[in-house]
N, C-alpha and C positions, 0 to 999 in steps of 0.2 A: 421518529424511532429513537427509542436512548439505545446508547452504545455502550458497552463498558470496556473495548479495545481501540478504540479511537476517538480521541476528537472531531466536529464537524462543527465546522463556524462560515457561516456567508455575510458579508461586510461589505457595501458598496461593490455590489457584483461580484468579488471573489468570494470563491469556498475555496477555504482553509482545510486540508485533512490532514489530522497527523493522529501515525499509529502511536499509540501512547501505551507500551509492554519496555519502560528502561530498565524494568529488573530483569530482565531478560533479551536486554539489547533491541528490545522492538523485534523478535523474534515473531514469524507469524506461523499461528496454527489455523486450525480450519474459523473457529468463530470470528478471530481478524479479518480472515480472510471473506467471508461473510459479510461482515457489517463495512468492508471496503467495496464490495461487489454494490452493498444497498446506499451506502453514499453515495458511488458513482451514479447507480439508477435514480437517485432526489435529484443528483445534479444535474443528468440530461432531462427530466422533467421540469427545471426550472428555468423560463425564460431570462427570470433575474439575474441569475447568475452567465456571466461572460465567458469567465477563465478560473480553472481551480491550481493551488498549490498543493503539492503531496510533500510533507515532510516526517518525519521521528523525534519521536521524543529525546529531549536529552542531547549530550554534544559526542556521548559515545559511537553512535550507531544511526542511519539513516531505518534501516532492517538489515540484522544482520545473519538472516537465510530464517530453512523452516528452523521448527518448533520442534527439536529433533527427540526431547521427551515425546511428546505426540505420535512423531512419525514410528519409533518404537514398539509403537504400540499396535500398530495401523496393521489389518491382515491385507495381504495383497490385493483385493477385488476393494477391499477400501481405502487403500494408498492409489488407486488408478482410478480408484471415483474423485477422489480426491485430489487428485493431478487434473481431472477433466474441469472440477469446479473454479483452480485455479487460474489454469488455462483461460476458461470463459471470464475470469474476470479483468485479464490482464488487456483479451482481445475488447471486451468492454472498455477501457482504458483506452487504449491505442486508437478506438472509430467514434471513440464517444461524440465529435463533430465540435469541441470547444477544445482551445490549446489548456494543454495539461503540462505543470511544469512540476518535475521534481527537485526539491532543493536540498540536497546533497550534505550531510553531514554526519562525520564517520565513518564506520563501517556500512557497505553495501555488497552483501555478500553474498552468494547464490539464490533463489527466490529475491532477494533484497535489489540483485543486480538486476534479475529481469524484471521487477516490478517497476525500479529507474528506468530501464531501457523503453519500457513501455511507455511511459511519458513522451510526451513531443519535444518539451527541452527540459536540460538537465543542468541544474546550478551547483557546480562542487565549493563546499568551504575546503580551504587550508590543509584540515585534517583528512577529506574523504579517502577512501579505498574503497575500490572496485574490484571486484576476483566474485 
């Protein structure tokens, strides 16, 4: 699948993801949120792969929450659809059955913090922030 919100790289067993929105702090709206849900899904289909790293683009921001132009816009029955999609991909994360490591850099700010949290371990650089 091509992506156009994130990178996916597998390299001697690791898959690499990283959300790549720096002009927008790796902000994610629903199609990031998507093409993270289908990464995860290639990764637990691959034997190959062992252990994935989640990281952001950029030394600003790991994710720094939603996409709040988006949310904006969102009518209620599609901001709760849309919390549900979320949700399911985070639990996909958290049971995927390979350790998931987040590497931490910047900001990780609400969405951003539970997308971290969902990870099994979490690597902060220097700069991180978590809220």
């Amino acid at each position: 699948m091509a992506y156009e919100n994130i990178l996916y790289l597998v390299e001697d067993g690791i898959a690499l993801i990283t959300v790549n929105r720096p002009k927008v702090l790796n902000a994610l709206n629903s199609a990031t949120y998507e093409e993270l849900r289908e990464a995860f899904l290639a990764v637990q289909g691959n034997e190959e792969v062992k252990a994935v790293i989640l990281t952001g683009s950029g030394d600003k921001a790991f994710v720094a929450g939603a996409d709040i132009n988006e949310l904006a816009v969102q009518s209620p029955v599609g901001a709760a659809e849309c919390s549900r999609r979320r949700v399911a991909t985070l639990d996909l994360i958290e049971n995927l059955g390979k350790p998931v490591l987040a590497a931490v850099n910047g900001f990780a700010l609400g969405g951003g913090c539970e997308l971290a949290m969902a990870c099994h371990i979490r690597i902060a650089s220097t700069s991180a922030s978590f809220g």
